[in-house]
N, C-alpha and C positions, 0 to 999 in steps of 0.2 A: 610578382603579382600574387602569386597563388599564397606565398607564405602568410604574406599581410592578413589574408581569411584566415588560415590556422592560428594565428598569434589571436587574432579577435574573438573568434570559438573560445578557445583556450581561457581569454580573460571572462568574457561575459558567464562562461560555464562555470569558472570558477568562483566568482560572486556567486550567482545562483545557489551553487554547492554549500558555499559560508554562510547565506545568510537563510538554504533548509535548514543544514545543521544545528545554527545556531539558536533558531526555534524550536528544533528537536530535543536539545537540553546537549549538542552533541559537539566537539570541540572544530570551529571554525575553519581554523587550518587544515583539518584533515577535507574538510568539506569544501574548502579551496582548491585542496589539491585533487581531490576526485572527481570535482566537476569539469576541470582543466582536463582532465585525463580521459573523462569518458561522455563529456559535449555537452551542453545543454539540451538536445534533443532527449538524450537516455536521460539525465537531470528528471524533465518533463515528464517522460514516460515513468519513470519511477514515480513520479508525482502523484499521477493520474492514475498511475495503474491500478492502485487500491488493493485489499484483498478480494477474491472471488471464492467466496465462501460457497454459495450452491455450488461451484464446478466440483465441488470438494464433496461433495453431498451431505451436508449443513444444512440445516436451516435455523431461523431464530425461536428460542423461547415466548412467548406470547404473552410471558408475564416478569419475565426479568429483563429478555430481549439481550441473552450471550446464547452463542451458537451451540447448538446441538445436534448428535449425529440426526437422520431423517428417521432410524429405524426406532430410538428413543420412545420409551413410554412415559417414562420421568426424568424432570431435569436434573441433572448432574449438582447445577448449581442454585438453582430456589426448592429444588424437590419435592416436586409437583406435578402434578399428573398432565403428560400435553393430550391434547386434544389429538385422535386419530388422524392419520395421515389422507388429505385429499387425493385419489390417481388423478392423475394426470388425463384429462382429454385427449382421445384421437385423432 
């Protein structure tokens, strides 16, 4: 009984995998087999996970909107002056 749910994991993950990948511009089969291998749960969580740029201490450009360290005075990439940093409330 129990295999029958790893066999179905396995399949549905690995769809899942083929058909991110293959959105991704990234070759199917590997994305078959990775999804197979590590579940459609992780699939998901990779999905959804996104990047976490503040945890990074990033924030966005307010005029190009690509991330910049927070202690920045000019952007990197439109090179431009940002706007002083707001502290944080207590």
């Amino acid at each position: 009984m129990g295999i029958e749910y790893v066999f179905f994991w396995a399949i549905v993950g690995g769809v899942m995998g083929a058909v991110i990948n293959t959105k991704k511009g990234y070759s199917e089969l590997v994305g078959f087999l990775g999804g197979a291998l590590l579940g459609p749960v992780l699939v998901w969580l990779f999905l959804l996970g996104g990047d976490n740029k503040k945890g990074l201490g990033l924030k966005k450009c307010p005029y190009c909107a690509e991330w910049v360290k927070k202690q920045a005075t000019v952007c990197k990439f439109c090179q431009r002056e940002l706007p002083p940093a707001v502290p944080a409330k207590a």
